[in-house]
N, C-alpha and C positions, 0 to 999 in steps of 0.2 A: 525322682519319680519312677515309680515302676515299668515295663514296657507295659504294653498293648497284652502281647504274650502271656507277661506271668498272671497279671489279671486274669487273663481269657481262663488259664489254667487252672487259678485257684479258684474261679468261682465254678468251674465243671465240676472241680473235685468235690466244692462243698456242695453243689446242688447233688450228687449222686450221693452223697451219705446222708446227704437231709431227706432226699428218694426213701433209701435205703433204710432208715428208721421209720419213717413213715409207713414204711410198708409192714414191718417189723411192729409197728405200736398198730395196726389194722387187724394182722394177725391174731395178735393173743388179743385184741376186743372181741372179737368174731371166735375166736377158741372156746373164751371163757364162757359157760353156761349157764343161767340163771337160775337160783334156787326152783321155783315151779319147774323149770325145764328136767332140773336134773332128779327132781323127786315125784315127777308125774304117772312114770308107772307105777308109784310104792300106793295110792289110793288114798281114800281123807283119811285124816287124821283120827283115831281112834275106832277106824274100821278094818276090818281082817282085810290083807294085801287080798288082790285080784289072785284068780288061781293063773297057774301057767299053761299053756295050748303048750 
C-alpha cells in the first residue's frame, strides 16, 4: 500500500493540472466570439456598412 505521502502528493499534483486546464478550457470559452459579436459593426445584411467617425 502506498504511504500517506505519496497519495498526499499525487492527488496535489493532479488537482493543480485539473486547476490548470480548467482554467485553460475558461479561457478560450470566454476568447472565443460569437458570430453576432464578431460581425456587429459590419450592419444588416444587404445594407451598405455604417460610415466610419
Amino acid at each position: 500500500m502506498a504511504s500517506d505521502t505519496n497519495i498526499v502528493r499525487r492527488k496535489r499534483k493532479r488537482r493543480h493540472k485539473n486547476a490548470g486546464h480548467q482554467r485553460k478550457v475558461e479561457q478560450s470559452r470566454r476568447s472565443t466570439t460569437s458570430y453576432d459579436e464578431l460581425f456587429a459593426g459590419c450592419g444588416d445584411p444587404g445594407e451598405p456598412a455604417p460610415k466610419s467617425e
